[in-house]
FIZA-60652 format. One record per residue (C-alpha): x, y, z; residue in one letter. Coordinates in steps of 0.02 Angstrom, whole numbers, plus 50000, padded with zeros to 5 digits. Example, Ala and Ser with C-alpha at 12.3 -4.5 7.8 and 13.67 -1.06 7.14 Angstrom:
% FIZA-60652
506154977550390A;506844994750357S;
This chain:
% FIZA-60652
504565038352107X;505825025552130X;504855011652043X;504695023551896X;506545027651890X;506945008151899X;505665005651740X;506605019451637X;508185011051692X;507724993851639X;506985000951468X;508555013951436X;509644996451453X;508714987651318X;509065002951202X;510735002351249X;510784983551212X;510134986651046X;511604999251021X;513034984851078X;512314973150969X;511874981850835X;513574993350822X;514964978850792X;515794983350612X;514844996150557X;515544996450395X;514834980850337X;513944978250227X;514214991550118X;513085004050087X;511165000249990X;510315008749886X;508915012049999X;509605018150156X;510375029150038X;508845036849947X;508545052050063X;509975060849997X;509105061549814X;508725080249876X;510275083649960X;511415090649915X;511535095349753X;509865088749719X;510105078249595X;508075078249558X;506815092549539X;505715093949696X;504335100749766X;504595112349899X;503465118150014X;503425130450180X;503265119750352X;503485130950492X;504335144650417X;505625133250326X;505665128850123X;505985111750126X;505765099649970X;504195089550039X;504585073049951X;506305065149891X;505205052649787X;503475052249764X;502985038649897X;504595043750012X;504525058750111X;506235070150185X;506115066850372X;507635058550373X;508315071550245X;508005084050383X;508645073850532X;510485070150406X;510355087950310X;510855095650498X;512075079950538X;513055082650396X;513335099850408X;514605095550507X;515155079550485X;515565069350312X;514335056150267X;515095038350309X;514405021250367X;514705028350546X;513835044550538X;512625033950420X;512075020950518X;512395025550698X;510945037550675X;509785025250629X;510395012750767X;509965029350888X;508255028850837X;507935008450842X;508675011951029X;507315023551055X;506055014450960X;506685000351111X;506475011051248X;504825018251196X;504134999851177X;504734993751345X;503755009051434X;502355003751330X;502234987451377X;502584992551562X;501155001651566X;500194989051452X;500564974451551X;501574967151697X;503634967751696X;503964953051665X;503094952451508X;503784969551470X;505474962751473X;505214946551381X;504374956151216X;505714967051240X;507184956051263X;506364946951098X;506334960151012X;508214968851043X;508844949850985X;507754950050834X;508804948550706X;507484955150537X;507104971750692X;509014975150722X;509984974650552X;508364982450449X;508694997650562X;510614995050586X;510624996250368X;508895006750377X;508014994050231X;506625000150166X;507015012950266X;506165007250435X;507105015250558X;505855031850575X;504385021950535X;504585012150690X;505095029150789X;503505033950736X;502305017950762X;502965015350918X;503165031950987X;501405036450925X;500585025551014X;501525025851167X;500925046051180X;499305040451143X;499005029251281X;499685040951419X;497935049151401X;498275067051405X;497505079451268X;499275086751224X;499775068851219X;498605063551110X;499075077750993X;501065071450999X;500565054750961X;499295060250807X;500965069250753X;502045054050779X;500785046050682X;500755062550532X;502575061550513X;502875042650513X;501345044650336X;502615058650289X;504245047550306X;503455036350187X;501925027850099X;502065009650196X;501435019250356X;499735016250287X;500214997950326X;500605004650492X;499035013050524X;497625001750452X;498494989150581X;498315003150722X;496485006650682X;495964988650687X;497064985950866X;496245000850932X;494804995150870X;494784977650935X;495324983951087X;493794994651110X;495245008751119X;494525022250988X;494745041051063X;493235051951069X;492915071351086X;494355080051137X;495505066851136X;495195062750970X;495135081450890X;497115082250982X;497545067750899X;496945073050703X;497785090650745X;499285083550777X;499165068450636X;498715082750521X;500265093650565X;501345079550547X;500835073350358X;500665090650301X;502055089750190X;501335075250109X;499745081850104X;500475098150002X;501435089449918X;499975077349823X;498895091249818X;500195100249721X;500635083649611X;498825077249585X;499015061449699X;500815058649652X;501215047149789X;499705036149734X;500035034949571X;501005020149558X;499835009649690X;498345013349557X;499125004149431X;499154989749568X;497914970949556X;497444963449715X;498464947649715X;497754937949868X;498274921749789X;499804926649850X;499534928350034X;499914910950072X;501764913450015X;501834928850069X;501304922850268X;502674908050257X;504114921050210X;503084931450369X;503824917450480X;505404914850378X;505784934750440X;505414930550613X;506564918250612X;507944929050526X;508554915950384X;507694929550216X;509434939850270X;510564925550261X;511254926850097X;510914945050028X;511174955850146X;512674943050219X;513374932350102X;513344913450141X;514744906950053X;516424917649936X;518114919849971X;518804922150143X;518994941550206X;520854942350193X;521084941850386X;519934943650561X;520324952850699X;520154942450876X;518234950950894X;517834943150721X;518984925850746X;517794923750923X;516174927050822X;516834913250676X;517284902650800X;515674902450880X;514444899850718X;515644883950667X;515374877950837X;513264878850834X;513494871150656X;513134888350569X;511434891850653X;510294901250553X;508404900050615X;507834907650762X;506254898250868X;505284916150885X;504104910750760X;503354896150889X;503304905951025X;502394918450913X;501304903150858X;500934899851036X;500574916051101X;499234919450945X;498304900950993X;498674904351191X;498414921251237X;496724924051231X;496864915151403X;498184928951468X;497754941651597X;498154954551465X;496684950351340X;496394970351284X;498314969451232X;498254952951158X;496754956651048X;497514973051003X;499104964450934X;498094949250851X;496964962250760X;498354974950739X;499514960950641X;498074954450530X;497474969250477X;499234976050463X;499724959850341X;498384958650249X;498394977750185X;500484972850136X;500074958650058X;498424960049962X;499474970249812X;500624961849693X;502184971349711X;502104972849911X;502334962850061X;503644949949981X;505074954850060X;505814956450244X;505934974850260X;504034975850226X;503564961850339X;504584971050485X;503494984850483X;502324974950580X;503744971850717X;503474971750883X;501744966850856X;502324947150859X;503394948851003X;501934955951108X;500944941051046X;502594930751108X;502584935751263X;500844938651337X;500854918751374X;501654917951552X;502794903151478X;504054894551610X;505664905651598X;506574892451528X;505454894851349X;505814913251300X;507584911151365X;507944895951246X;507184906151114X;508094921951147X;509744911651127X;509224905150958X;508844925350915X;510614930150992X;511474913550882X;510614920950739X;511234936150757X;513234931250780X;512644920050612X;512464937150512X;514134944550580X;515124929450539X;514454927850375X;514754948550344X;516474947650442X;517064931750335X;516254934550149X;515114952350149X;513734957550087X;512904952249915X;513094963149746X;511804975849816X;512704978150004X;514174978049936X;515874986950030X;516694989849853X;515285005649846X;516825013749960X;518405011749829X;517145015549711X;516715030149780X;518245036749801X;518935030849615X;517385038949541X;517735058549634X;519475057949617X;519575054349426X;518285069149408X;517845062049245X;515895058549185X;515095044149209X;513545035349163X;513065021249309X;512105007849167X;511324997449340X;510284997449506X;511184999849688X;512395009749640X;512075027549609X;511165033249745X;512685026949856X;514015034849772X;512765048749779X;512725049349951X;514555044250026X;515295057849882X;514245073449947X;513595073149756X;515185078249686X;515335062849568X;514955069549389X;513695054249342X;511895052749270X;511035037049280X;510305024549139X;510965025748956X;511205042948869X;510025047748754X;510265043048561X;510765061948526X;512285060448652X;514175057348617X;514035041548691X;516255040548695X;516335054848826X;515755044148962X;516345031949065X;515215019449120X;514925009549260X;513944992549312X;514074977049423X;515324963849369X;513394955549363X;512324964549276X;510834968349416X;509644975349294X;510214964549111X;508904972349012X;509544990349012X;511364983049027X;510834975948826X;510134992648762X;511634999748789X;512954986548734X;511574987348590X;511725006348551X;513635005448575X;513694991548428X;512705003248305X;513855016548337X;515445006448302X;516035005948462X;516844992148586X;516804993248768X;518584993448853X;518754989549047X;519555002549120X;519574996649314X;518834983049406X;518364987049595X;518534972449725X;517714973549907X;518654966150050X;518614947150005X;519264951149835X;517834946949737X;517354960749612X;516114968949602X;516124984549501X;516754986149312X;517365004249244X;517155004849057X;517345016548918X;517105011948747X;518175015548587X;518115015648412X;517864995148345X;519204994548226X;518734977848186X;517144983848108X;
């Protein structure tokens, strides 16, 4: 009992390290468009969905076609309470990557030995690509690896019940959205590798429970003809692209992809830094501004070393797992090219890190590279932000946009959903230009100071030129380093003309 109690100790502190690290300025960056996108049914929905009955409730099933409203439930019942804000935000999501920690140290506990429990795990609360994906929910990841993680936990503890809570973890992680597929074609060919495929009982417990979970989605393509496929139909197989694809796979490990976007590397200075923020500048000018991570060697190492391990059944489960995992991301055009996909696939690599039994000295020079990385992102987000699309002028826009209570068309990407969200829906807006039958002069209209999507940004300076009008800037928005970001327009008569 007391050797138990110690392992849930250990595992409940590397959750709660994952909270320290990951809750410093939650305000920064701003707000995305993506960890934003469950509200789309919130609300007042601002989209027609389908709703179905899941035990005894009408909920909408979907809040897009390949995105499903878990996290609409879990932040429908938060915020009847509370207003939405980057705290009540993101400090949920942070909750669940603390339990997506814990759930993955008892894993590997009963996986493996505790020493390599606490080495994957250690990697992986330091991982930079695993902490701020969750901390700004990109993609959105954060219930996705709730559910990976937690599934398979359940499913190893051997029970039929269980197995039936980890087929569910499994259901609503398809439900949360269409990347679990990633998720479990990687699964299958672990277990599978592993020589870990349930049978009889076990495995009826597990579909039960898997079924239960994804019924929503289920209904929900039944009702919409395949819906949620629709778009990955249209899809080529683009496996000349896998080579790329597998460097920017180590690129995430090593954290650098988020240097830049999601913290800005260079801009104007924040106009001033409290001590907590001075300490964390001081530190990245000191390491020269480090920015990659050695994970990705270790990771190297472990794949060409562990065979060797005394924990072959979970190395081969995590080598077959992450193959099978990155080639089903990356074999499509329009997937698997970006950091918040490759993450789904986290903590496969760490496992592979850390079933070597390296001299200590190894994973502890690497898990100070992870923790430099990290203090690289917060210096960069403390000093100069976020980019255009995690911007912290969405909050002054916010509140310029529901306080006017005038209309408002948004003509660009990354920022409706946002304004969406942190207003409650009570900005009167409608995205994309109005149709040709519209008074086009009774809106105000609102983009990036750079145009993120230029195209539609011309078809409407276009259609405001046939209708003799100009375009007058009404306000600019600025985020905290002064920089603008947002432009407030309305247009007038061209009396030139």
């Amino acid at each position: 009992m007391e050797a138990g109690t110690n392992r849930r100790a250990v595992a409940a502190a590397f959750g709660l390290a994952f909270l320290c690290l990951g809750g410093l300025w939650i305000e920064i960056p701003g707000i995305q468009n993506d960890e934003a996108m469950f509200a789309s049914v919130l609300f007042e929905p601002k989209i027609e969905a389908v709703h179905i009955r899941y035990f005894g409730f009408r909920i909408p099933a979907m809040s897009f076609p390949y995105i499903g409203t878990v996290k609409t439930v879990i932040y429908a019942l938060l915020f009847r309470g509370i207003d939405p804000s980057p705290e009540s935000i993101r400090w949920p999501a942070l909750l669940l990557g603390a339990w997506s920690v814990y759930l993955f140290c008892r894993l590997m506990q009963r996986a493996t030995d505790l020493r390599t429990a606490n080495v994957a795990t250690a990697l992986l609360v330091a991982d930079a690509a695993y902490l701020f994906t969750i901390r700004c929910d990109w993609g959105p990841v954060a219930v996705q690896h709730v559910c990976a993680i937690g599934g398979v936990y359940c499913w190893v503890l051997g029970r039929p019940w269980q197995k039936f809570l980890g087929g569910l973890c499994f259901g609503l992680g398809l439900w949360d959205k269409l990347t679990f597929l990633w998720i479990l074609a990687a699964l299958a060919a672990g277990a599978a590798a592993a020589r870990f495929l349930p049978k009889g009982r076990a495995a009826l417990c597990g579909l039960a429970g898997f079924l239960i979970g994804c019924y929503p989605f289920l209904a929900y393509n039944y009702k919409t003809g395949l819906a949620s496929f629709e778009a990955a139909r249209r899809q080529q197989l683009a496996l000349g692209e896998v080579p790329e694809k597998a460097r920017l796979l180590g690129r995430t490990l090593s954290g650098v992809p988020l240097l830049g976007s999601l913290a800005m590397n260079d801009g104007p200075n924040a106009p001033e830094l409290d001590a907590a923020a001075s300490a964390v500048v001081r530190l990245s000018e000191w390491t020269g501004g480090w920015r990659e991570s050695w994970l990705p060697w270790l990771v190297l190492g472990g794949a060409a070393l562990g065979w060797r391990s005394a924990h072959r059944r979970v190395y081969r489960f995590a080598v077959a797992a992450l193959a099978a995992g990155f080639l089903a991301m990356t074999a499509q055009a329009s997937s698997g090219g970006s950091p918040h996909h490759h993450v789904l696939l986290w903590p496969l690599p760490h496992v592979l890190a850390a079933v070597v039994p390296w001299p200590r000295v190894v994973p502890a020079l690497v898990l100070a590279t992870q923790l430099l990385v990290v203090n690289q992102h917060y210096a960069q987000w403390v000093r100069f932000g976020g980019d255009s699309a995690w911007t912290d002028a969405v909050y002054p826009l916010t509140r310029t946009l529901r306080e006017s209570g005038e209309p408002y068309r948004i003509i660009d990407w990354g920022i409706y959903d946002a304004v969406y969200l942190l207003s409650r829906g009570q900005v009167k807006m409608s995205y994309s230009v109005p149709p040709e039958s519209e008074d086009w002069s009774a809106f105000q209209y609102v983009t990036h100071t750079t145009q993120m999507l230029p195209g539609e940004w011309r078809q409407f300076a276009e259609g405001a030129e046939r209708r003799g009008l100009r375009m007058e800037g009404v306000r600019t928005i600025h985020d905290t380093a002064g920089r603008p970001q947002f432009v407030i327009y309305r247009l007038a008569p061209d009396n030139k003309r």
